[in-house]
TORTI-648443 format. One record per residue (C-alpha): residue in one letter; residue number from 1; x, y, z. Coordinates in nm, 2 decimals. Layout:
! residues N
A  NUM  X  Y  Z
...
***
This chain:
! residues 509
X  1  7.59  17.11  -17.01
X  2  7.69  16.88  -16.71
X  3  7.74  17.19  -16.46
X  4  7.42  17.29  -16.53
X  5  7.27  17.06  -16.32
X  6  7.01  17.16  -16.04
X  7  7.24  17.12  -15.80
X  8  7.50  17.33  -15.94
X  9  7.26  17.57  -16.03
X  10  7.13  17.59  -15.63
X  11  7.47  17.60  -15.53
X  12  7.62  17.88  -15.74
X  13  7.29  18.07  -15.65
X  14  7.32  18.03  -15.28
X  15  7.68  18.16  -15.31
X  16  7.58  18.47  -15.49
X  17  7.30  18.58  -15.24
X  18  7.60  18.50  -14.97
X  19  7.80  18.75  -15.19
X  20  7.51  18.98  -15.19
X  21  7.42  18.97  -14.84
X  22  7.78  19.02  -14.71
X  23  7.81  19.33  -14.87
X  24  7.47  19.45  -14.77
X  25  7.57  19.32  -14.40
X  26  7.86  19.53  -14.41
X  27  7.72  19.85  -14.54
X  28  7.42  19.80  -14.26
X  29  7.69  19.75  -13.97
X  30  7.88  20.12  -14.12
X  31  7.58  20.33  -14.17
X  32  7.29  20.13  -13.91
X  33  7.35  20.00  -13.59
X  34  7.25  19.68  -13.46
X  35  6.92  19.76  -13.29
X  36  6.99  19.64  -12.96
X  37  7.38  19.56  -12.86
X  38  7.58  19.59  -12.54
X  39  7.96  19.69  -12.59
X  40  8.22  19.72  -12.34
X  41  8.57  19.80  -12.33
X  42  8.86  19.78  -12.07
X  43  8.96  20.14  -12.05
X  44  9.23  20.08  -11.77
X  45  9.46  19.76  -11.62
X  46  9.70  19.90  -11.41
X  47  9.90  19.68  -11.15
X  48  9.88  19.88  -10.78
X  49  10.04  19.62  -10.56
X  50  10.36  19.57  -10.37
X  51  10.50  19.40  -10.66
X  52  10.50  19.70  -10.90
X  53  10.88  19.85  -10.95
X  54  11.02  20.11  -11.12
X  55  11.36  20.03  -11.34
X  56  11.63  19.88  -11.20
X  57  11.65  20.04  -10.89
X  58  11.31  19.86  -10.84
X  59  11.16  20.16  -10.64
X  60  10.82  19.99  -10.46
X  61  10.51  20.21  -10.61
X  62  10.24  19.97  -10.50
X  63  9.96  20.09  -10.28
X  64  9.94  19.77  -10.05
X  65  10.37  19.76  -9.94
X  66  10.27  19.64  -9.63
X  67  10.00  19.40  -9.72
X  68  10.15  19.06  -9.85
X  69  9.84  18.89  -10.01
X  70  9.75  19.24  -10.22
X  71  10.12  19.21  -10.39
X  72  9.97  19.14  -10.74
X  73  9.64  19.36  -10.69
X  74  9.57  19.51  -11.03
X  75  9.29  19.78  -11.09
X  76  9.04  19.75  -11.37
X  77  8.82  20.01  -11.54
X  78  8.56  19.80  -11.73
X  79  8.31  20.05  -11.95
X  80  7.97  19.90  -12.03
X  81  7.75  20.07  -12.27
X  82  7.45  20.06  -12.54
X  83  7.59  20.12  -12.85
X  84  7.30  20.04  -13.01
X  85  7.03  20.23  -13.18
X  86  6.75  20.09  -12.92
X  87  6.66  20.13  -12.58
X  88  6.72  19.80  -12.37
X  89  6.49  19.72  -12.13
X  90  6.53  19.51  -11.81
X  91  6.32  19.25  -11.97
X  92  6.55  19.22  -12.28
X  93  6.82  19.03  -12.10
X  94  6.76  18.67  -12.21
X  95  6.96  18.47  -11.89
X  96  6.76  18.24  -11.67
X  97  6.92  18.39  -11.36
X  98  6.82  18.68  -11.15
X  99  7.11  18.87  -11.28
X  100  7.17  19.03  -11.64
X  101  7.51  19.00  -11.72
X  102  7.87  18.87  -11.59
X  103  8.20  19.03  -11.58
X  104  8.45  18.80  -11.63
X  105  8.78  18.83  -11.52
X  106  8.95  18.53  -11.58
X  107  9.23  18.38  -11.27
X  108  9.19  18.69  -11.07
X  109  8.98  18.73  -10.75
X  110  8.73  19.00  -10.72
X  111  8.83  19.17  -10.40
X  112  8.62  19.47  -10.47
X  113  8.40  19.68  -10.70
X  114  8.24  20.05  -10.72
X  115  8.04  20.19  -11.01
X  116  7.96  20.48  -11.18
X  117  7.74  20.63  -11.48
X  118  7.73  20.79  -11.74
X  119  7.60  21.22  -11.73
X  120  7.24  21.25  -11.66
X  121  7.17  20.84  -11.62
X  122  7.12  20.84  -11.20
X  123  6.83  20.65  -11.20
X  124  7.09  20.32  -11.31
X  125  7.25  20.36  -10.97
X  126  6.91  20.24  -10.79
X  127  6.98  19.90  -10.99
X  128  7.28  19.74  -10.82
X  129  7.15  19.62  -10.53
X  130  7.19  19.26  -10.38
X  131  6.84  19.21  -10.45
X  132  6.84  19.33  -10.79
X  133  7.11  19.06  -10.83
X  134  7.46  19.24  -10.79
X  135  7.69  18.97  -10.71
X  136  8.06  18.89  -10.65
X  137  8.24  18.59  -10.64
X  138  8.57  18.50  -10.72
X  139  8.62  18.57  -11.05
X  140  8.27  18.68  -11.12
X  141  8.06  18.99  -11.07
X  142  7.71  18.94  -11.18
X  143  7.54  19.24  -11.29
X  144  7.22  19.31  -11.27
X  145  6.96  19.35  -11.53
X  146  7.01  19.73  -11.64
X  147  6.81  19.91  -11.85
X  148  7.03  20.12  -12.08
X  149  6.88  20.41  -12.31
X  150  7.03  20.47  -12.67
X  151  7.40  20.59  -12.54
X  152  7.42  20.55  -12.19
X  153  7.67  20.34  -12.00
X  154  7.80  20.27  -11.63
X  155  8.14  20.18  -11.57
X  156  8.30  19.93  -11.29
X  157  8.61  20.03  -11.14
X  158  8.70  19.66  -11.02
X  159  8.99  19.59  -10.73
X  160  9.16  19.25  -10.84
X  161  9.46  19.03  -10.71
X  162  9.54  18.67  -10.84
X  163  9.71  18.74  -11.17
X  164  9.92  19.02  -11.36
X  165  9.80  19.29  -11.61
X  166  9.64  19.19  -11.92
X  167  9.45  18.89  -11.77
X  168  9.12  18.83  -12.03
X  169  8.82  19.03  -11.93
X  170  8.50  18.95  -12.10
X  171  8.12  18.99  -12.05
X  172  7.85  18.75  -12.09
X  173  7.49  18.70  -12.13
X  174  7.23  18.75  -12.40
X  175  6.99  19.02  -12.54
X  176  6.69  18.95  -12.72
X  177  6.70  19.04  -13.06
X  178  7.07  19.17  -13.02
X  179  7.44  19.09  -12.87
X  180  7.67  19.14  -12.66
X  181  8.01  19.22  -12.77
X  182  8.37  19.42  -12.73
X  183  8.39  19.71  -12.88
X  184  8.67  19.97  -12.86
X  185  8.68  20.35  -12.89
X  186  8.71  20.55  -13.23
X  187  8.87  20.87  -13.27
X  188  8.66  21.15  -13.49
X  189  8.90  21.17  -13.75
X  190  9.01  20.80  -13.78
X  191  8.77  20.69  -14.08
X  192  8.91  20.34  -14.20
X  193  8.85  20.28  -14.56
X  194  8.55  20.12  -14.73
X  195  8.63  19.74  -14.75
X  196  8.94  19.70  -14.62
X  197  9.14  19.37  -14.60
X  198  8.95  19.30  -14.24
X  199  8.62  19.37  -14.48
X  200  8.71  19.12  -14.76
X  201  8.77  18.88  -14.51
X  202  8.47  18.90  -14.35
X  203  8.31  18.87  -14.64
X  204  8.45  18.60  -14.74
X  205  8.36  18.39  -14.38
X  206  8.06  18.51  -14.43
X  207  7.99  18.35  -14.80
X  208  8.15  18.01  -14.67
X  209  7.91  18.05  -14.37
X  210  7.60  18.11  -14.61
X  211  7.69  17.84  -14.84
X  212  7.73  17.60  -14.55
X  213  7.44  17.69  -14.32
X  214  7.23  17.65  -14.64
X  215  7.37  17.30  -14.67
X  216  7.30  17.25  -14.34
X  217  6.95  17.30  -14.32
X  218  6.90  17.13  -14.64
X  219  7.00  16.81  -14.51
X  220  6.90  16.84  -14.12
X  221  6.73  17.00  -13.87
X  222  6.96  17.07  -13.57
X  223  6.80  17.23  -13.35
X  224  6.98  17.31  -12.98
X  225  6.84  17.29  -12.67
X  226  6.76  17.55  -12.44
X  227  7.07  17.77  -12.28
X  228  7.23  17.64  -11.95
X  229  7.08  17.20  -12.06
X  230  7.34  16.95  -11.97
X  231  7.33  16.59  -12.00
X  232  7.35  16.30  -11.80
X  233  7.18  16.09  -11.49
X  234  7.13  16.26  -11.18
X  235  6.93  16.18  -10.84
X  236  6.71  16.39  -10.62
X  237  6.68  16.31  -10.27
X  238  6.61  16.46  -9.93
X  239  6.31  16.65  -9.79
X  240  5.96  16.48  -9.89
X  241  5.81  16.77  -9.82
X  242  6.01  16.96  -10.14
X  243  5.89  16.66  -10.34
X  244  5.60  16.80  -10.52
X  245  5.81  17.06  -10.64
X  246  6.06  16.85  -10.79
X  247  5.90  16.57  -10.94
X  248  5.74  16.86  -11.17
X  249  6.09  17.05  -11.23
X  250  6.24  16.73  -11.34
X  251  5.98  16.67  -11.58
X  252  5.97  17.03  -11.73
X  253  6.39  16.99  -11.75
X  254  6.42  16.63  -11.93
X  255  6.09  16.76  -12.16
X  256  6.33  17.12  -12.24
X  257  6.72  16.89  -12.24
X  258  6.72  16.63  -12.43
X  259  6.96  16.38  -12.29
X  260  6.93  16.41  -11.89
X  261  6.75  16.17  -11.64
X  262  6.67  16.29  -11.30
X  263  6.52  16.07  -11.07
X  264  6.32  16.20  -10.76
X  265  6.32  16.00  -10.50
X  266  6.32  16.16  -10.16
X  267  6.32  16.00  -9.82
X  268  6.32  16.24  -9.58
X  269  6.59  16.53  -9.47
X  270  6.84  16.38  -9.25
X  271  6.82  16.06  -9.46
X  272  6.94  16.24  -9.80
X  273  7.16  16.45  -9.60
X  274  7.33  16.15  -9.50
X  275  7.33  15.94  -9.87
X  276  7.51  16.25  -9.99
X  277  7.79  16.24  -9.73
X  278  7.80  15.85  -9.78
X  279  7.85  15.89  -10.18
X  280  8.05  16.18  -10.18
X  281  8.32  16.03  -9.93
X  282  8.29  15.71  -10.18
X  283  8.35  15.91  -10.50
X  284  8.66  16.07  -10.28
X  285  8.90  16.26  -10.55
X  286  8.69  16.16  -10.83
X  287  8.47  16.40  -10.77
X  288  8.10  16.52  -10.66
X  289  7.86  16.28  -10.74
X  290  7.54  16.32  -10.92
X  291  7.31  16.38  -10.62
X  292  7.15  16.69  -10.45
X  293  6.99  16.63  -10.14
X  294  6.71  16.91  -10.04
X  295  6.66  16.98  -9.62
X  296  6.41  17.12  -9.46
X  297  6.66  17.35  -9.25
X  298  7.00  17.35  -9.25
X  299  7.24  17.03  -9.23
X  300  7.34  16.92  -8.88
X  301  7.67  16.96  -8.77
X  302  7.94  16.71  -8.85
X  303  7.92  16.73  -9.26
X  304  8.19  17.00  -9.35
X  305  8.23  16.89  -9.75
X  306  7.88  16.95  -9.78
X  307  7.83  17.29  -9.99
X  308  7.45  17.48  -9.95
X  309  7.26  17.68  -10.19
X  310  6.91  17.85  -10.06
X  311  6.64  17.78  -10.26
X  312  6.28  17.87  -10.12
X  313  6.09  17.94  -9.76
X  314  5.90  17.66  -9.67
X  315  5.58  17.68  -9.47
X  316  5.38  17.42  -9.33
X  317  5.07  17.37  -9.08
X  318  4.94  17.15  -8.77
X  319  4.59  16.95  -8.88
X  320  4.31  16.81  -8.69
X  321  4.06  16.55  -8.78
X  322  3.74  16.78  -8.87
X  323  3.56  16.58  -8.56
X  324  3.77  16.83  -8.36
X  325  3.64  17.16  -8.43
X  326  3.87  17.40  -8.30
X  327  4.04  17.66  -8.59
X  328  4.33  17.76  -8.39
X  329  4.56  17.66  -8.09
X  330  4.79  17.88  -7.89
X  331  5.13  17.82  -7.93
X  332  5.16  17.72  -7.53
X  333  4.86  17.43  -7.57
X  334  5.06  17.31  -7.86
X  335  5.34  17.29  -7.65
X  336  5.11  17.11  -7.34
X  337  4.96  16.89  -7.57
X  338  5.26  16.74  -7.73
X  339  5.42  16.72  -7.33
X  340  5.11  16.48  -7.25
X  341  4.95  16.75  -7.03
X  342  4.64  16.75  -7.20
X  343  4.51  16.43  -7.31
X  344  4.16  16.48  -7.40
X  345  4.05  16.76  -7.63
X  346  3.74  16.87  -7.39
X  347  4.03  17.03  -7.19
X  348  4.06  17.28  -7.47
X  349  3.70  17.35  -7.52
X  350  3.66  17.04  -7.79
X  351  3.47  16.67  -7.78
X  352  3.53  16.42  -7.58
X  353  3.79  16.22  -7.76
X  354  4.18  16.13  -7.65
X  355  4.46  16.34  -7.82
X  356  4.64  16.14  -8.08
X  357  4.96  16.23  -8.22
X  358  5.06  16.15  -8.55
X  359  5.44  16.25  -8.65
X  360  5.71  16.14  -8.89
X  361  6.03  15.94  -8.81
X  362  6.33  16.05  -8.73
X  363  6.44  16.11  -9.09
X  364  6.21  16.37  -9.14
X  365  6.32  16.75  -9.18
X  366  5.97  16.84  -9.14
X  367  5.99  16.70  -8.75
X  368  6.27  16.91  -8.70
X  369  6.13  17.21  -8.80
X  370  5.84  17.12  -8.58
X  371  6.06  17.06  -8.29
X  372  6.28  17.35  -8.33
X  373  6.06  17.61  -8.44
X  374  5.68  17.51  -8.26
X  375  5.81  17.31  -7.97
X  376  6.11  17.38  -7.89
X  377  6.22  17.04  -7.79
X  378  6.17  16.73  -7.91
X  379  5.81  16.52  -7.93
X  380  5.78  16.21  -7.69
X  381  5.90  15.92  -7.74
X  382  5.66  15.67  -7.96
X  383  5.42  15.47  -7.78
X  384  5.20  15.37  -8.06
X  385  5.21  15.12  -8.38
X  386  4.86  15.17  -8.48
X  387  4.81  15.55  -8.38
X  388  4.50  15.45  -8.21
X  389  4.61  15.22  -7.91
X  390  4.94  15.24  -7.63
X  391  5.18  15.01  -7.64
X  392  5.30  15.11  -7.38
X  393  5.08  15.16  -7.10
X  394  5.33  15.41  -6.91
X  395  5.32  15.69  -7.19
X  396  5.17  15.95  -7.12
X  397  4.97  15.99  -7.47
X  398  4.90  15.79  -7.75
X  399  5.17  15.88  -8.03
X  400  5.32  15.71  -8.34
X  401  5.56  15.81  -8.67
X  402  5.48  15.73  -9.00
X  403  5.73  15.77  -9.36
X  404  5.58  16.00  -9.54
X  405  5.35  16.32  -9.53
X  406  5.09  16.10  -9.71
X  407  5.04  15.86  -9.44
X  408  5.05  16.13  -9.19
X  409  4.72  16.37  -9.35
X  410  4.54  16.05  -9.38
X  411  4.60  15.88  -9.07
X  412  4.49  16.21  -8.93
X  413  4.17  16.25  -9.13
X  414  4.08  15.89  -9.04
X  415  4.13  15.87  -8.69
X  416  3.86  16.07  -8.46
X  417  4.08  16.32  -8.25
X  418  4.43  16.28  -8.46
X  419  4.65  16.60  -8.48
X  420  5.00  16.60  -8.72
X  421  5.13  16.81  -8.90
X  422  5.29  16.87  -9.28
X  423  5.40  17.09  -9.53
X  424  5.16  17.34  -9.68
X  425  5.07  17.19  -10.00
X  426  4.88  17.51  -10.21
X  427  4.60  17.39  -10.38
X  428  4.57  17.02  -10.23
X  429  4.23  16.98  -9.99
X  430  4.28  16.77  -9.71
X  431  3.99  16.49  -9.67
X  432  3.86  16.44  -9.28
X  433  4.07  16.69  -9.15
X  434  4.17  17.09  -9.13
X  435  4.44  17.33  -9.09
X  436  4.51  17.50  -8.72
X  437  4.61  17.86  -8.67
X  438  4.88  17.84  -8.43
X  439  4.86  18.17  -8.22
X  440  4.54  18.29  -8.46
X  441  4.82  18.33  -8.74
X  442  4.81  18.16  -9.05
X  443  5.08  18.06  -9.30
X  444  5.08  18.23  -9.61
X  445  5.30  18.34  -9.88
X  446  5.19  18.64  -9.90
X  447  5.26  18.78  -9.55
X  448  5.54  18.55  -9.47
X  449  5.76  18.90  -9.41
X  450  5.55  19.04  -9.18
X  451  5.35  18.75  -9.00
X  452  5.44  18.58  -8.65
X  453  5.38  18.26  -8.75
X  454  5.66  18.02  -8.65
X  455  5.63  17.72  -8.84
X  456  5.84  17.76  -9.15
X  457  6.20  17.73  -9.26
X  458  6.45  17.76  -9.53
X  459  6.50  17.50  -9.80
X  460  6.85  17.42  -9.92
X  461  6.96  17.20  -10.16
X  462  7.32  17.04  -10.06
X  463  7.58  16.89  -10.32
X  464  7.90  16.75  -10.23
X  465  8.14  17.03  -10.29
X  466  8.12  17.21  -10.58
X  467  8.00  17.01  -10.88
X  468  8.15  17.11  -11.22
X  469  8.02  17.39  -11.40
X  470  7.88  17.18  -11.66
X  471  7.76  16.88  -11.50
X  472  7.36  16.86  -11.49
X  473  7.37  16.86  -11.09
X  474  7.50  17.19  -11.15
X  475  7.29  17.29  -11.40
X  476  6.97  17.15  -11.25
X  477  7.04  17.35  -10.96
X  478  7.07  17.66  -11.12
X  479  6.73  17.55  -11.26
X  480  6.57  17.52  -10.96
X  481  6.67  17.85  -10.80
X  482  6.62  18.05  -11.08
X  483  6.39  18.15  -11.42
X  484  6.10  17.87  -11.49
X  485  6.19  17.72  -11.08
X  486  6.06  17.99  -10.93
X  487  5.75  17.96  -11.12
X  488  5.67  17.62  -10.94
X  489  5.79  17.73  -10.63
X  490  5.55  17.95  -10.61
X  491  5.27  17.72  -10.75
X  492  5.33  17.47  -10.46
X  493  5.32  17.72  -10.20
X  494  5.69  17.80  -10.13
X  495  5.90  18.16  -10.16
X  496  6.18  18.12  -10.36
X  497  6.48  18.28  -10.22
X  498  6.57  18.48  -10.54
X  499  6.24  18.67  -10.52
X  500  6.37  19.04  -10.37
X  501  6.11  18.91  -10.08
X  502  6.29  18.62  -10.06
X  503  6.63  18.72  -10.05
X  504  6.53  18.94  -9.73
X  505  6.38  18.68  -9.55
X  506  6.65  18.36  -9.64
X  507  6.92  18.60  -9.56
X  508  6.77  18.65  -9.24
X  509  6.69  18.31  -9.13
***
């Protein structure tokens, strides 16, 4: 007969194995847990402002009379637990970021939180820390990444103001090989019957979903991209000296989101600093362009709308051309050297040959860390074209700028008696030239927390006020501070700042 076709055949025995499946879905989720799952629950919302009244006699209860901006505080009790029939581990959390999870609590304002556990579990409390990624920002609190046995749970008792009772609360993030999801409280005795109208209905979704998903996959193969991708154009400018580490994280983030373009094309801190200002105040209401622009140090003064975010600790290092063989300069021949006191390296112990100094221009963040942090003031004025003659015959040493931290290692590896300076590139070998201890310290990564070495600064990246949520500056950003970024951070040399070690030290700074 005509409806036994193959196609008819396939699609009546799809729908019975949805059938099938349902009902075995359903007895699992009765009798089995899932075997990892986070619920969680609001077990109080209670208004506690000014604005709370009693009848019409509107009798003031609120705890904060006297306080006008806490009139519509409310007070949350949000219960997070593992409901499941596994242990989840710190590792099982599946986010990019630092933190595990975030509390949602949607148009109210976070104003403050405590938390407590459940009996026996007092080893959670060493979790929520700053460092361990305890956060809380306007509507947010992100939670760290807590391991939960089988049962345990913590519970945040959460000061709010910004909107009444009964505002949606919800929790997000992932779990590998599990969910999470509300759940709500059960009383002993309440046993709801054995497929129940909620029960045939979803059963029902779930045969429709079966029969579609197969059709699905029969046809196509739509696959998503990875959590937190966005598409879109977007530029990169700012420090060269951050440029390495770029060029490889927009590569790794157009090869994982289908759909973006990000273009690297740095010029130098103060120049990007400036682009940015210049587009933004363009764009005016529209809103924040596409373009992040990385410094070497913080912006200067004079750019308000400008909105940072931390990303790593930058080191970098003074080198000599090898025909100069000293391994380390104290901080105050640095200093006399780059004031035209010394002019010949035999001063210091070396050959015969003139100092030659070889900077950047003015645009470069890498200068002003140098200037702030080494010298403390700026270099003399440039009296050279070549780097190897004066052109003008009243400066006291020979000294020109170059664009880029290219030019400026081999410049200085060509000419005999050329000292500059750049960021520390890990892995790269410099050709004609060598590193200088400054002070017989050394930069290094590893004892960046407890080392006297000056010569280092934070890097931030700078957007124009806060870009949407789902725009890919915002996205590549996140990328960049956080999961596979800090990965090459590392790789190039840097700290990232949301390293425990690296919140310390950026906090600091």
């Amino acid at each position: 007969m005509e409806w036994l076709s193959a196609e008819n055949i396939v699609a009546v025995a799809t729908a019975v194995l949805g059938v099938l499946a349902s009902v075995g879905v359903l007895w699992y989720e009765r009798r089995v847990p899932r075997r990892k799952r986070i619920g969680y629950r609001v077990q109080m919302d209670t208004p506690i402002g000014s604005d709370v009244s009693q009848g019409r006699a509107n009798v003031r209860l609120g705890l904060f009379n006297e306080t006008p901006d806490m009139a519509d505080a409310t007070l949350v009790l949000l219960r997070i637990e593992n409901d499941g029939s596994q242990s989840i581990a710190d590792n099982d959390y599946t986010g990019r970021e630092l933190h595990g999870l975030t509390a949602e609590f949607t148009g109210r304002t976070v104003r403050g939180v405590a938390v407590t556990h459940s009996p026996g579990a007092d080893h959670l409390m060493e979790h929520f820390t700053a460092a361990a990624g305890l956060r809380e920002s306007g509507p947010l609190i992100r939670l760290p990444r807590v391991p939960l046995n089988r049962g345990e749970h913590f519970k945040l008792l959460v000061l709010l103001t910004g909107a009444a009772v009964g505002s949606p609360v919800r929790i997000v993030g992932g779990i590998r090989d599990g969910e999470v999801t509300p759940n709500s409280a059960v009383r002993p005795d309440d046993k709801p019957p054995l497929f129940g109208r909620a029960a045939r209905l979803i059963t029902v979704a779930l045969t429709v979903c079966v029969v579609t998903l197969a059709s699905i996959i029969l046809v196509r193969d739509d696959t998503p991209p990875p959590m937190g991708c966005a598409r879109g154009t977007l530029k990169v400018t700012g420090s060269t000296a951050f440029k390495p580490v770029l060029k490889e994280l927009a590569k790794k983030y157009e090869k994982e989101c289908e759909g973006s373009d990000i273009r690297v094309d740095p010029h130098g801190s103060n120049a990007g600093i400036r682009e940015l200002a210049d587009r933004g105040a363009e764009a005016g209401k529209s809103g924040s362009p596409a373009l992040i622009a990385l410094s070497d140090g913080p912006k200067p003064d004079g750019y308000p709308q400008l909105r940072e975010n931390r990303v790593a600790v930058s080191l970098f290092h003074l080198v000599v051309n090898d025909r100069v063989p000293l391994k380390n300069l104290s901080l105050t021949d640095i200093r006399r050297i780059y004031r035209g006191e010394i002019r010949n390296w035999k001063t210091l112990g070396g050959p015969d040959l003139p100092v030659l100094l070889v900077s950047r221009d003015a645009n470069s963040g890498t200068r002003e860390v140098f200037q702030r942090r080494v010298l403390g003031r700026n270099e003399p004025a440039q009296s050279s074209r070549d780097c190897a003659t004066k052109d003008d015959v009243r400066a006291r040493v020979v000294r020109c700028e170059l664009d880029s931290t290219e030019q400026v290692l081999a410049t200085v590896g060509r000419l005999d008696g050329a000292i500059g300076y750049s960021e520390l590139r890990s892995g790269s070998e410099l050709s004609g030239a060598h590193q200088l201890a400054i002070d017989s310290a050394t930069p290094s990564v590893d004892t960046i927390g407890s080392s006297t070495y000056p010569y280092r600064e934070i890097e931030y990246a700078y957007t124009y006020g806060r870009p949407p949520a789902d725009s890919l500056a915002s996205s590549f950003l996140g990328y960049l501070s956080r999961g596979n970024g800090q990965d090459v951070i590392r790789t190039h040399g840097h700290l990232p700042c949301a390293t425990p070690k690296g919140l310390r030290i950026c906090g600091e700074d």
